[in-house]
N, C-alpha and C positions, 0 to 999 in steps of 0.2 A: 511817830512823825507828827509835828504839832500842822495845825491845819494853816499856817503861813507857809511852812515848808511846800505842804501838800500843793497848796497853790501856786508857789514858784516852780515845784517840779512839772505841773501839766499846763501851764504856759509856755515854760523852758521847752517843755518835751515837743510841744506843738509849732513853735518857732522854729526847733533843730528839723523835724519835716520838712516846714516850707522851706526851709535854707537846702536840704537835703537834696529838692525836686531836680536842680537839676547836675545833681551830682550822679541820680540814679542815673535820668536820661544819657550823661556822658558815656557811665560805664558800660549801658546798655550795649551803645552805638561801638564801646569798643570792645566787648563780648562778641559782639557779630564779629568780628575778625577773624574768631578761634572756629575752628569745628564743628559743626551743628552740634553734637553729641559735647563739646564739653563747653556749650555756652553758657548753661545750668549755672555751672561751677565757676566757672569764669564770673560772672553775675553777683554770685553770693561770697566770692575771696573778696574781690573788689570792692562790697559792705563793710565787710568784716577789718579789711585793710584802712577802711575809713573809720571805724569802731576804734578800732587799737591805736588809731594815727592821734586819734583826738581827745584819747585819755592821755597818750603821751605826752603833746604840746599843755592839757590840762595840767599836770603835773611837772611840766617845765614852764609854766607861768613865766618865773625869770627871764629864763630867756629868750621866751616871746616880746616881753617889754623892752630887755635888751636892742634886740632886732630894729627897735623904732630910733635908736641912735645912729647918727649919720655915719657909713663910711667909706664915701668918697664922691666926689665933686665932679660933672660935664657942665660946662658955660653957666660958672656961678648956681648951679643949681644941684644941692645936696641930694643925696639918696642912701635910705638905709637899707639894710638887711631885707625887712617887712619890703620896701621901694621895689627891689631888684626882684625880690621873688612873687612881687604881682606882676613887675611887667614881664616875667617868663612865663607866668600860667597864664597871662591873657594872649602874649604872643602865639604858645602854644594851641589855647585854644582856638583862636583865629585860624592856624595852619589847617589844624583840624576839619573842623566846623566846614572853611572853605571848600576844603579837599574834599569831603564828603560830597556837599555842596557840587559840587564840579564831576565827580562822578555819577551824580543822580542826573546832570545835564547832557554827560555825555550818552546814556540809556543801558538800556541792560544789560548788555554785552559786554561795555566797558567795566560794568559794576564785577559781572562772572569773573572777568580776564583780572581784574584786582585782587577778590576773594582767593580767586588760584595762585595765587604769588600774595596770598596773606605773611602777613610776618607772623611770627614765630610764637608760642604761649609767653617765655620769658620777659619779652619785650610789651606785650600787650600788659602783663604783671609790671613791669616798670611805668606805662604811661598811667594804669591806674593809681598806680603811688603816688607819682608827680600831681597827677589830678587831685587826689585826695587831699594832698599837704596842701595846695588852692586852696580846694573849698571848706576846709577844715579852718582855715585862718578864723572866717565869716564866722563859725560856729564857735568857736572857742571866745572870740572876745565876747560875741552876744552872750553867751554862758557866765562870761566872768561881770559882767557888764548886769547881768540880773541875779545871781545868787553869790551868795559868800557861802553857801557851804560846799566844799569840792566833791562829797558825795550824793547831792544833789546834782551837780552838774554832771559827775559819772552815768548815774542813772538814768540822766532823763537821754544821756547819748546812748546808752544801750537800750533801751526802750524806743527809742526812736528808728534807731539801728532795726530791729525787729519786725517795729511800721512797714519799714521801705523794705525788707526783705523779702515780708508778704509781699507786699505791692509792687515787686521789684518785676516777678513774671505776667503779669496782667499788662502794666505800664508799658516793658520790654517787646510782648507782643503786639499791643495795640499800636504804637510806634512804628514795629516793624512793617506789620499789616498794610499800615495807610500809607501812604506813600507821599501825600500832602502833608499829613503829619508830620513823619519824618522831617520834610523839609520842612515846617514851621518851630519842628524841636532845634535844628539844626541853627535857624535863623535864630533865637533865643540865643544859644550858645555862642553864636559871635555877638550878640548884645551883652553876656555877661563876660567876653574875651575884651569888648572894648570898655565895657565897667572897671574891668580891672585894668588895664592899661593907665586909664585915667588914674586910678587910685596910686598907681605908682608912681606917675607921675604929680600926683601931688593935686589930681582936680578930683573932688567928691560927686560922686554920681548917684544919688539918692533910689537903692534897689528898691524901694518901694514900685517909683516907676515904672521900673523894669519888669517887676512882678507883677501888675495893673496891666500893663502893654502884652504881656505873657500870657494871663486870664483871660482878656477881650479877644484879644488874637484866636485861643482855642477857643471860644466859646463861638465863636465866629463860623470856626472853621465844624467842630460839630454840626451845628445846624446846617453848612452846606452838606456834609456828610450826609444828615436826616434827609436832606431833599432829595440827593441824589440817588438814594434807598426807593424812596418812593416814588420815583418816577417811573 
C-alpha cells in the first residue's frame, strides 16, 4: 500500500468514526429494548448490519447516484429516491428520539411499564436496518467523495466497524448510566432527525455544526457530571 493510499485510508477510517457516533448511540438506545441478557448482541448485529449495509451501497455506487434523479413532484417541488429516504430517517428518528424523550419525562415507572411491553427482537432488528441505510448514506458518499480506490473504502468501513464495536459497550453503558446523558444523546438525535429532514427537503444543514453543538453540549455536561461527584 503506497503511502497516499495509506493516508486516504486513516483519514477515511477516522471520518467513518465520527460519522459513526451517532449511529452507535441510536443502536445503543435501541438494544435497550431487548433483554438485558441479549443486549450484548443486539449491540454488535446492529454493527455488523451497518458493516455489510455500507459495503453494499459501496458496490452499488450506481445506484446510489441513481437515487439523486427526481421521481415525482408536491407543489412544484421535485424529490428523488436519496429526497424521500432522508425524510423517512429523520421522520423516524424524530418519532424515536421524542418518544424516548417523553418517556424519561414521564419517570420511571412509565419507562419499567414500556420495557415490559417491549417489542419484539425481530422488529428492533428491522429499526436497526432502517437506521443503518440513514446513516450509511453520510458514510458512503464521504468515502466516495475521498477515495477512488473501492478497497480502500471497504477497509477503512471495516476497520472502523471494529473501532465502534470496541467502543460500542463503554459508550452503551455510560449513556445508560447517566441519565442526563441519555437525554443530551437523545436531543442530538432529533438534531440529526431535523438535519436530515432538511436534506430532503432540499435545505443543506452543514453537520459540522451539528457535531461542534454535540462536542460543547457533552463537554459541558461532563464537567457538571465532575462537580456533582464532588460535592
Amino acid at each position: 500500500m503506497t503511502q497516499e493510499l495509506l493516508i486516504n485510508l486513516t483519514i477515511l477510517t477516522l471520518l467513518e468514526i465520527v460519522l459513526g457516533i451517532d449511529n452507535i448511540i441510536f443502536i445503543s438506545i435501541l438494544a435497550n429494548k431487548v433483554p438485558a441478557k441479549k443486549q450484548v448482541q443486539a449491540r454488535r448485529l446492529g454493527l455488523f448490519l451497518g458493516m455489510f449495509i455500507r459495503i453494499i451501497m459501496l458496490f452499488g455506487l450506481q445506484w446510489i447516484q441513481e437515487q439523486e434523479k427526481e421521481i415525482f413532484r408536491v407543489f412544484d417541488k421535485g424529490f428523488s429516491g436519496k429526497d424521500s429516504l432522508l425524510i423517512a430517517g429523520g421522520l423516524f428518528l424524530l418519532y424515536q428520539s421524542v418518544r424516548e424523550i417523553h418517556l424519561k419525562m414521564k419517570g420511571h415507572e412509565a419507562e419499567i411499564k414500556e420495557r415490559t411491553q417491549a417489542i419484539g427482537w425481530s422488529a428492533v432488528i428491522l429499526q436497526m436496518i432502517l437506521i443503518n441505510i440513514i446513516f450509511s448514506l453520510d458514510s458512503v458518499i464521504t468515502a466516495v467523495g475521498m477515495a477512488n480506490d473501492i478497497w480502500v473504502m471497504i477497509l477503512s468501513v471495516i476497520i472502523s466497524m471494529l473501532v465502534m464495536l470496541a467502543a460500542s459497550k463503554p459508550i452503551s453503558n455510560f449513556v445508560n448510566s447517566n441519565p442526563s446523558i441519555k437525554i443530551l444523546a437523545l436531543a442530538f438525535l432529533v438534531l440529526i432527525g431535523v438535519s436530515l429532514l432538511g436534506e430532503g427537503f432540499g435545505q443543506h444543514i452543514n453537520k459540522g455544526y451539528i457535531y461542534f453543538a454535540m462536542a460543547f453540549s457533552f463537554t459541558i455536561e461532563l464537567i457538571n457530571l465532575r462537580l456533582d461527584k464532588n460535592k
